[in-house]
TIFIPA-939880 format. One line per 4 residues: number of its first residue (from 1); their letters; for each residue x, y, z of N, C-alpha, C. Coordinates in steps of 0.05 Angstrom, whole numbers. Each point is the difference from the previous one (the first is absolute). Example, Ala and Ser with C-alpha at 12.3 -4.5 7.8 and 13.67 -1.06 7.14 Angstrom:
2
1) AS) 264:-114:156:-18:24:0:18:24:0; -7:21:-14:16:24:1:-15:22:14
***
This chain:
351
1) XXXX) -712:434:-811:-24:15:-6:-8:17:25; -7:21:-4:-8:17:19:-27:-10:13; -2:7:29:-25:-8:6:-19:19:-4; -30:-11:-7:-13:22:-4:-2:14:23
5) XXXX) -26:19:-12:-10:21:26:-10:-13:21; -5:-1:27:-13:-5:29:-31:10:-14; -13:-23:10:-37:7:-7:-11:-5:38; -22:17:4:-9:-9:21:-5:-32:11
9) XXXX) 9:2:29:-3:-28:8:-24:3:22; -19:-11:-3:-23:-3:15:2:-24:22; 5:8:27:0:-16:26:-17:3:13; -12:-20:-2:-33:-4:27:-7:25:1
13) XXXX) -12:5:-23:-21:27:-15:20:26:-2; 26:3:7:11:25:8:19:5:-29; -7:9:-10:18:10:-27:31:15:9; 16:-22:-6:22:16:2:16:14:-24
17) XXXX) 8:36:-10:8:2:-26:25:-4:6; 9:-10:-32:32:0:6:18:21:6; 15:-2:7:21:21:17:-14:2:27; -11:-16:10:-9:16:29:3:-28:11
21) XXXX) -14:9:30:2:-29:27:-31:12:18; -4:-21:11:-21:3:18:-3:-24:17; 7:9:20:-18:-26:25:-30:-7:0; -6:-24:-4:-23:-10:10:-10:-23:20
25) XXXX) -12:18:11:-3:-29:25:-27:-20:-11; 8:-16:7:-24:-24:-5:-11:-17:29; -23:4:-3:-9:-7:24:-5:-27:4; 14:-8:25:14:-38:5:-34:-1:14
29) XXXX) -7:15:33:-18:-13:14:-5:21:14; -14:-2:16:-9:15:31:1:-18:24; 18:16:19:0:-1:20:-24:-1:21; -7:-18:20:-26:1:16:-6:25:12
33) XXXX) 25:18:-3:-13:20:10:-12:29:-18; -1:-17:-28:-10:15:-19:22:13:-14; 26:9:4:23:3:-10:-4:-19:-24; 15:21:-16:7:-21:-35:28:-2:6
37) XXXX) 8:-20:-14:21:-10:-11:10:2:-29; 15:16:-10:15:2:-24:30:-7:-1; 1:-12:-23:22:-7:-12:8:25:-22; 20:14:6:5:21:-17:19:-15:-29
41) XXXX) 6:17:-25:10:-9:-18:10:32:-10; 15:-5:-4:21:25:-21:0:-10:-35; -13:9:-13:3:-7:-24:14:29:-11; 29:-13:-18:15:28:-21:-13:-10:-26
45) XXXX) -8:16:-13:2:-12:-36:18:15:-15; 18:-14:-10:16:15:-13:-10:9:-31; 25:21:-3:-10:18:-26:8:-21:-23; 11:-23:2:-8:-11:-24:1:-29:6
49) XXXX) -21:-11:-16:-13:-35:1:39:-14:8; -22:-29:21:28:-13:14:-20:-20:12; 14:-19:11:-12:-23:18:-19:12:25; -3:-13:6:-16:7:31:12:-27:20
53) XXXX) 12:24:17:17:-17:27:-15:5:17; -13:-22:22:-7:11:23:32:-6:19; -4:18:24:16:-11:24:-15:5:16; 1:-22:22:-12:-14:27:14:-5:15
57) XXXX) -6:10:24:11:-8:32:-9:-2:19; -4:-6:29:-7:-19:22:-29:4:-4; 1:-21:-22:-16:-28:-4:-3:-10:25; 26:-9:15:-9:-10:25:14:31:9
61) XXXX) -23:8:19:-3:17:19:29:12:8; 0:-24:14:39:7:18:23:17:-20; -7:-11:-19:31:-2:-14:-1:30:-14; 23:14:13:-15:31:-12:25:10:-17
65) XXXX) 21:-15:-3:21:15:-25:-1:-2:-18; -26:-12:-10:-8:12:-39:-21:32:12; -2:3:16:-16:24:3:20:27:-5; 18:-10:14:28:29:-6:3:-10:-23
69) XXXX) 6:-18:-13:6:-2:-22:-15:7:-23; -21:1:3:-21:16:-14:-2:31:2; 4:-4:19:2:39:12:14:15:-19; 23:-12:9:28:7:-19:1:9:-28
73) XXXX) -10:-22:-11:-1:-8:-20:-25:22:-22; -18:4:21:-17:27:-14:12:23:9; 12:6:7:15:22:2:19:3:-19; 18:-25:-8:15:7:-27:-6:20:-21
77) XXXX) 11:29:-7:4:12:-22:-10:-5:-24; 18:-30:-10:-1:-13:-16:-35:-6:-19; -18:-13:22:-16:-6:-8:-23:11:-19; 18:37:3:-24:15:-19:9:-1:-25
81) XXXX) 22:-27:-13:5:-1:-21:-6:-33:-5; -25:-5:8:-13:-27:7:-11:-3:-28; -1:-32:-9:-18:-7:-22:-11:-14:13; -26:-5:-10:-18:-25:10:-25:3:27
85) XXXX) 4:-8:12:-10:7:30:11:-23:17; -5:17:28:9:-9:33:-18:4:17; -13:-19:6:-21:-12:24:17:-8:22; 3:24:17:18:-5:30:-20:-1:15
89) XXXX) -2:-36:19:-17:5:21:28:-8:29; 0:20:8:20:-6:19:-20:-11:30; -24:-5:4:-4:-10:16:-31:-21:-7; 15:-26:0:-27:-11:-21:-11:-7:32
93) XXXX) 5:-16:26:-12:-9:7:-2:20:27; -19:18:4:-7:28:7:-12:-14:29; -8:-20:11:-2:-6:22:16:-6:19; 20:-23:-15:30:-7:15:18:15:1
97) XXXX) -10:21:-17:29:26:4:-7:18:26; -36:3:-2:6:18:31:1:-25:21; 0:-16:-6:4:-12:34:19:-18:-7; 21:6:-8:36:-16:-3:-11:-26:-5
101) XXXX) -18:-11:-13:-9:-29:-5:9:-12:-25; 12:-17:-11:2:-20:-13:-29:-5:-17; -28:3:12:-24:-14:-5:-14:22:-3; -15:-10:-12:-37:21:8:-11:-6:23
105) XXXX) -21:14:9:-16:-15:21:-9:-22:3; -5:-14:-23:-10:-26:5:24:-18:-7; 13:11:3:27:-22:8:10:-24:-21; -10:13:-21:10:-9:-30:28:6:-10
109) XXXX) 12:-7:-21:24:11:-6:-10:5:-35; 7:28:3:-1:13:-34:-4:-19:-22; 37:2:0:10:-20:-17:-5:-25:1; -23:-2:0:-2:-40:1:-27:7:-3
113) XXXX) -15:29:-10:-31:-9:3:-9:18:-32; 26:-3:-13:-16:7:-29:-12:-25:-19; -15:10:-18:-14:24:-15:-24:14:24; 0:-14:18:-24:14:18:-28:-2:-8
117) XXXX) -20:13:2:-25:-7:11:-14:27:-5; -17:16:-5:-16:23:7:-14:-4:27; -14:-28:-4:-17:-3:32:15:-17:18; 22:-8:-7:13:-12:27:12:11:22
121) XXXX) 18:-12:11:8:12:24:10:35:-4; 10:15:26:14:22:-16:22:-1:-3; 22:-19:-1:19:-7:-9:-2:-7:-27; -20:-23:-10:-7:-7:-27:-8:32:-18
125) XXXX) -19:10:18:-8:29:-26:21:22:-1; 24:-2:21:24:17:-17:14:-5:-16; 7:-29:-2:5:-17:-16:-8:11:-26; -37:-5:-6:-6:-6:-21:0:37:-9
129) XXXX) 0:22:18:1:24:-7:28:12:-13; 22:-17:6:24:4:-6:5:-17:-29; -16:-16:-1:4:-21:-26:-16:18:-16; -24:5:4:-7:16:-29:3:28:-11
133) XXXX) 2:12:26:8:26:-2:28:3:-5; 24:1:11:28:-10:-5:14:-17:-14; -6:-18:-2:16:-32:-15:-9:6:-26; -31:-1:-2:-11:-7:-34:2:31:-10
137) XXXX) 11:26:5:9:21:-3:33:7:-13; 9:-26:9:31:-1:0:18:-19:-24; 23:4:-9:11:-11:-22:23:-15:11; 10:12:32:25:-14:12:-11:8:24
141) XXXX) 21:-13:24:-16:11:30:37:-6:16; 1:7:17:29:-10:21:-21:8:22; 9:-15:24:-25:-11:27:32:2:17; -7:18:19:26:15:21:-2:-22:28
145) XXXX) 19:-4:11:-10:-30:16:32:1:24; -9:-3:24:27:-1:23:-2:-38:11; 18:4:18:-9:-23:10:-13:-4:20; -9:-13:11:-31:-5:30:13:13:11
149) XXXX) -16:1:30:7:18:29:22:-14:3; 27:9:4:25:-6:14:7:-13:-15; 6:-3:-26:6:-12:-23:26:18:-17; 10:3:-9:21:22:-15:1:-18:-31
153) XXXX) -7:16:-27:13:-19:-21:20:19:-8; 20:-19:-20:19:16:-20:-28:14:-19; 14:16:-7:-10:13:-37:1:-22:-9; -17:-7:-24:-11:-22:-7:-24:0:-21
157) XXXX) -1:-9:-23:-29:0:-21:-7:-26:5; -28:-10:3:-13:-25:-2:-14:5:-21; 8:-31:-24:-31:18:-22:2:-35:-13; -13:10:-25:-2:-25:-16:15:1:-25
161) XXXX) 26:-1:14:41:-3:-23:-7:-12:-24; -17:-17:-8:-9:-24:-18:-12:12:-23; -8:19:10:-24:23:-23:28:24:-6; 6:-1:-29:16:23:-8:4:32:5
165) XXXX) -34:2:-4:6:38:4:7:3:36; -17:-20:7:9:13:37:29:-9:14; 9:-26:-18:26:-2:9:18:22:-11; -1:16:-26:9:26:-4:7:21:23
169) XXXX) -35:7:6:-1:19:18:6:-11:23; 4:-20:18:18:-13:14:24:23:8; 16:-9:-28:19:0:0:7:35:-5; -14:8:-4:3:29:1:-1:12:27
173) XXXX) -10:-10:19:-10:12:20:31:-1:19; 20:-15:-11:29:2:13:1:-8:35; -12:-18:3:3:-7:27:17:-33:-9; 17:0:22:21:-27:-1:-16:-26:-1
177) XXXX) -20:-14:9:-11:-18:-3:-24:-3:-20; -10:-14:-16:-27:-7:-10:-4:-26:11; -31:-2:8:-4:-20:10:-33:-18:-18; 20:-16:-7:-40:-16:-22:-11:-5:16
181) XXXX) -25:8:5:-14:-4:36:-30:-6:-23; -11:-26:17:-21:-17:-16:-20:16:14; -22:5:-21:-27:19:-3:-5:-15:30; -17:11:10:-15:-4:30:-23:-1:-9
185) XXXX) -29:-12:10:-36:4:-8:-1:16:15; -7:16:-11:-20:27:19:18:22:-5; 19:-3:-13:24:19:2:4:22:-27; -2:31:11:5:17:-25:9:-8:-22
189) XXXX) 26:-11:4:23:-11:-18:-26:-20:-29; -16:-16:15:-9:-19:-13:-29:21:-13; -11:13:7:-27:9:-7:16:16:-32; 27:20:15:8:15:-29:12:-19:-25
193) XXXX) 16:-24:11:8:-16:-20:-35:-14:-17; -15:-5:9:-21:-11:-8:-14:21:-23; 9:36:13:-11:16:-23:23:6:-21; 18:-16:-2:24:2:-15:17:21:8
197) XXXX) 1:14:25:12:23:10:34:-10:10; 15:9:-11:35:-5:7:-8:14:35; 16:-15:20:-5:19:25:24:-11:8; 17:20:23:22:-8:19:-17:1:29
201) XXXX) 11:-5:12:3:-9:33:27:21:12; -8:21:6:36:-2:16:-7:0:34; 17:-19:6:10:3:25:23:14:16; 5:13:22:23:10:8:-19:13:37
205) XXXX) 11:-11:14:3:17:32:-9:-15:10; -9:10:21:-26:-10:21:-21:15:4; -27:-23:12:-30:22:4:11:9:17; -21:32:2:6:24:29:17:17:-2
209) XXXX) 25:-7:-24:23:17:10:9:-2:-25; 9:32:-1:14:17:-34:31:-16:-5; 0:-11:-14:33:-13:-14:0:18:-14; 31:15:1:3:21:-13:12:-15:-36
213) XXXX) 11:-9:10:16:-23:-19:-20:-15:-19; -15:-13:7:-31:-3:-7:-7:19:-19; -10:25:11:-16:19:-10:14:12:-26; 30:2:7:11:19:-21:-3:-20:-28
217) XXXX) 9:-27:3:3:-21:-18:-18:-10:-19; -32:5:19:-32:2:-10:-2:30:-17; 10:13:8:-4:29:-14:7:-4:-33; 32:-7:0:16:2:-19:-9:-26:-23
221) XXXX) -14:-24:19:-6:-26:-17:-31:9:-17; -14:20:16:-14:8:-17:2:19:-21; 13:13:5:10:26:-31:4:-20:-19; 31:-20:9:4:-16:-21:-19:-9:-13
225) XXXX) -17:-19:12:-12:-13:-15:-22:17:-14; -5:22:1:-17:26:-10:13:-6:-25; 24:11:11:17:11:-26:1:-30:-20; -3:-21:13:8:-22:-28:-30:-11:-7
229) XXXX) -18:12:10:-28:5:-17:-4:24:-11; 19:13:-8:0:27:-16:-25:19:10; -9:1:28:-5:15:2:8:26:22; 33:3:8:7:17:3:31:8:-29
233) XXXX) 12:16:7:25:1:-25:21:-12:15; 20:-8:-15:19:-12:3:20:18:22; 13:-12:7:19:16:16:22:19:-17; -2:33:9:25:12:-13:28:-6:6
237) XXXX) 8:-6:24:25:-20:0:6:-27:-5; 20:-12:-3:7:-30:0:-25:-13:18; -6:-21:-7:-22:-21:23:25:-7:15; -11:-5:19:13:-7:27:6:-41:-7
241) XXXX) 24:-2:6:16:-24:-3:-4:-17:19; -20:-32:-5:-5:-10:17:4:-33:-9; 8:-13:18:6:-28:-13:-25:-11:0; -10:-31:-20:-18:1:-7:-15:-15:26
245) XXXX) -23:6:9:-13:-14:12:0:-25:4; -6:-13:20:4:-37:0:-27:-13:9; -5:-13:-16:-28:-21:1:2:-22:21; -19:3:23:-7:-24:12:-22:-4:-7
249) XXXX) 9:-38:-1:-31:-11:-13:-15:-9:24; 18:-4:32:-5:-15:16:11:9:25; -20:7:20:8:5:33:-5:-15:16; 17:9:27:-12:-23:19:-4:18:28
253) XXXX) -22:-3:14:-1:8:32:21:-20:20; 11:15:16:12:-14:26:-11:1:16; -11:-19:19:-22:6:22:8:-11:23; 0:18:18:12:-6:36:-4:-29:2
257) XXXX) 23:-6:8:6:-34:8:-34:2:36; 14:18:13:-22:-8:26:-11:28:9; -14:5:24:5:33:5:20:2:18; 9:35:-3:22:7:31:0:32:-26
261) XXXX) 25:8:11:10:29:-10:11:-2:-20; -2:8:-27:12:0:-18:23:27:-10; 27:-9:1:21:10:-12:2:6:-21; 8:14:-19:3:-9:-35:32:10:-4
265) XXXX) 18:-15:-21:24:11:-2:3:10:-33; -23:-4:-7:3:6:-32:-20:14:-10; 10:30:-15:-28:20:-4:0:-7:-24; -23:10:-9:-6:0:-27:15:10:-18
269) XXXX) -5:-23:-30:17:6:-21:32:-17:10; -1:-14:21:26:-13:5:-1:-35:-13; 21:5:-17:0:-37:-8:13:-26:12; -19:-19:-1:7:-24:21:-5:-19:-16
273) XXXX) 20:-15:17:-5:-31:-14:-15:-10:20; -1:-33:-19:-19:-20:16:15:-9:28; -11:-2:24:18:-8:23:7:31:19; 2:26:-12:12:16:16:-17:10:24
277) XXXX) 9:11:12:-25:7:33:2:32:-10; -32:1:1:-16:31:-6:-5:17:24; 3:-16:23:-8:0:24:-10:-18:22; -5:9:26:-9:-26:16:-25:9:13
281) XXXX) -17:-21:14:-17:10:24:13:-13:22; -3:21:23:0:-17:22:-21:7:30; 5:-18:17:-30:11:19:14:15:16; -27:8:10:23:41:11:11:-9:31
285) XXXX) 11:-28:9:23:4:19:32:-11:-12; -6:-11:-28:28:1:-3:1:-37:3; -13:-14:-2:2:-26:13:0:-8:-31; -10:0:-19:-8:-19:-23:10:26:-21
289) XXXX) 5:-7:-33:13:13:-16:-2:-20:-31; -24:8:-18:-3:-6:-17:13:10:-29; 17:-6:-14:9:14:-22:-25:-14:-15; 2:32:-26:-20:-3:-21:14:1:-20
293) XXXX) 2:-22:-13:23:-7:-34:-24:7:-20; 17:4:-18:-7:14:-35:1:-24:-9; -28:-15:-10:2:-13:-21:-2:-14:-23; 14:24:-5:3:6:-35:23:26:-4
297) XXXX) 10:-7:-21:20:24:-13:-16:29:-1; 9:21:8:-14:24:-13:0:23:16; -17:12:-6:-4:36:4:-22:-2:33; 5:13:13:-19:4:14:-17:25:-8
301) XXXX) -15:3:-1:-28:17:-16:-25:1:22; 0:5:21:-21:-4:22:16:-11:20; -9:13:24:5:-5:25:-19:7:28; -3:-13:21:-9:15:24:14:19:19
305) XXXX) -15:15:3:21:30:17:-10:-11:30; -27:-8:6:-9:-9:24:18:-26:8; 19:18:25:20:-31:19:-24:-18:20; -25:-3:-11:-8:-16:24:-15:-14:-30
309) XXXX) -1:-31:4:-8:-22:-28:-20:-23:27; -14:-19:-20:-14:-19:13:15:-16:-22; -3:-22:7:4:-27:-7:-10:-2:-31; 14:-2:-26:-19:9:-23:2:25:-18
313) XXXX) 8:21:18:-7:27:-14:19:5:-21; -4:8:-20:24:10:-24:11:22:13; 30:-6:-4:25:11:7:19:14:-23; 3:-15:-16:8:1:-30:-13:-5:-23
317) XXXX) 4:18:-25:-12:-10:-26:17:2:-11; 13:-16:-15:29:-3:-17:-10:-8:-27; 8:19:-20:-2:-4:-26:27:-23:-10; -7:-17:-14:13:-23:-15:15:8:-17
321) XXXX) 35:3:-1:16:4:-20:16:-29:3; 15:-10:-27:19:-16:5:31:22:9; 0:16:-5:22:18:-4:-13:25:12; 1:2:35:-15:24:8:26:24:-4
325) XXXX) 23:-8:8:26:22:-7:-9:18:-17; -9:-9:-28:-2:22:-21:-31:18:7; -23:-12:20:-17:18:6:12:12:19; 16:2:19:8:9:24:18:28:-8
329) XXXX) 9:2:-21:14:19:-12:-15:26:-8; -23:-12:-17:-19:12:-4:-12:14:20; -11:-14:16:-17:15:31:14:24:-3; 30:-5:13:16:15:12:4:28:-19
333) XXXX) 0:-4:-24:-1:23:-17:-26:19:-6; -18:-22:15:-33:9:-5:6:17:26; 1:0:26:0:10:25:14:27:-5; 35:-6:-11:19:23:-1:-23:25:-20
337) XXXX) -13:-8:-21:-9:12:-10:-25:18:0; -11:-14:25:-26:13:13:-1:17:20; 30:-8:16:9:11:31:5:33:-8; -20:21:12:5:30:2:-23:12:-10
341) XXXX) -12:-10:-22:-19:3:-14:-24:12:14; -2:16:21:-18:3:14:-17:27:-9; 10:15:-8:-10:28:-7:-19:1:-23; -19:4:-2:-18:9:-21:17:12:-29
345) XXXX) 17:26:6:25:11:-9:16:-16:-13; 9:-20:12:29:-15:-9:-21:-20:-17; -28:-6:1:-12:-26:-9:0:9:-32; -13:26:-8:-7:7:-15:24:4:-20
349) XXX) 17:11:13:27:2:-13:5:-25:-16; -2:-21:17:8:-20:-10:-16:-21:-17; -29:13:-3:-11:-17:-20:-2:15:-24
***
């Protein structure tokens, strides 16, 4: 059935008609020095009725490659043959992005402080400004996500595998791992599942710093999954040939045996068994030399880039396969297939 016509979509009083786009900022707080604070929003409505996707990125401050990836992604061609609407907030948490923070000022974390508050903290009222204005606006959401300061992840979906339509779109989004990652309190993931909202998680890079690899993979996982909510068109060539995604139900952190310098011999996306050495610490004259064993079968999916650890610190996050070989294949085809992808030009081509 054809979709009908696009009818105006009304965003925090701003009438958007179909066929058009408009930024609106929404005002988070003021600054003591009387400066406002806005959270900008790109709303497209397309020319004919479709879901409503939001996309979101550094949520936490630091993590800025759903921001290119949003960038990108409104620049696509494509989108002026949009059904439905697209609520792009490429910078939800507008304090930690100008000062490279992880946090807000009051030293909250985002994600762990929904549905929020109107009169609570100002961490709680962006929260609750993003939940009513954004979330209860929305029919699906994907939440753009790197790993901490000096952290690197694989490409990666965290969602709730268990629930049908989002393990779908999961799986559309063509990244080598899915990972069933248990709701968090306070956490986006849990406020949209609670409004019945399908949402992904993707992970890929590190805070601070552009993963190209990352970015191109977030670009393309979003068309897809556009396209397998019908609201972009299908692809005019063949879909691109990808083996099927692999479900972890279960990860594990590796955490520095003591402190000293940490080595690593295994990058991401490399498969290990239980028992193999990932790396060692040792103290910086060379006197002592700790190997760090894997243990458990699997993928490495997270790592530290920072060679200096304390006693404790995660080193490794290894996703749980009995049979990592057949994810390790995958990676490798995921990588070959992302590596070049750099040009705006060649991106477009190829979606």
């Amino acid at each position: 059935m054809e979709p009908k016509k696009g009818e105006a979509f009304l965003f925090n009083k701003t009438t958007v008609a179909p066929g058009s786009r408009v930024t609106v900022d929404l005002r988070v707080a003021r600054l003591y020095t009387h400066s406002e604070i806005t959270m900008p929003v790109h709303v497209i409505n397309g020319r004919r009725t479709g879901p409503r996707l939001f996309l979101s990125a550094a949520v936490h401050g630091d993590e800025i490659n759903g921001v290119e990836i949003i960038r990108r992604v409104l620049r696509l061609p494509i989108l002026k043959r949009l059904r439905g609407v697209l609520l792009a907030i490429p910078v939800v948490n507008v304090h930690g992005f100008i000062h490279h923070s992880r946090y807000l000022p009051d030293r909250r974390d985002l994600n762990r402080s929904f549905p929020g508050s109107p009169e609570g903290s100002l961490t709680a009222r962006l929260a609750h400004l993003f939940m009513e204005v954004i979330v209860k606006n929305a029919t699906h959401g994907i939440d753009l996500h790197t790993g901490a300061l000096h952290r690197s992840n694989l490409p990666q979906i965290r969602a709730n595998l268990d629930d049908e339509e989002t393990a779908r779109l999961a799986r559309h989004f063509q990244v080598p791992v899915l990972l069933n990652a248990a709701i968090r309190d306070g956490s986006l993931r849990q406020v949209a599942a609670e409004e019945g909202i399908p949402m992904l998680l993707y992970e890929g890079g590190e805070a601070l710093r552009f993963d190209e690899l990352a970015i191109s993979a977030g670009v393309r996982g979003v068309v897809d999954v556009m396209r397998a909510l019908n609201m972009l068109p299908p692809r005019k060539s063949l879909p691109r040939k990808f083996a099927e995604p692999v479900l972890a139900r279960a990860s594990s952190w590796v955490r520095s045996p003591e402190s000293g310098i940490f080595r690593t011999t295994r990058p991401l996306g490399f498969r290990v068994r239980k028992g193999d050495v990932l790396g060692v610490v040792a103290d910086p004259f060379g006197e002592r030399e700790a190997p760090i064993l894997a243990p458990v079968n699997g993928i490495v999916i997270g790592r530290m880039n920072l060679p200096l650890a304390n006693a404790g610190d995660a080193l490794f996050h290894i996703a749980r396969f009995d049979h990592p070989g057949e994810v390790a294949a995958q990676v490798e085809a995921f990588q070959n297939e992302h590596q070049g992808a750099v040009s705006m030009e060649e991106e477009e081509d190829m979606l």
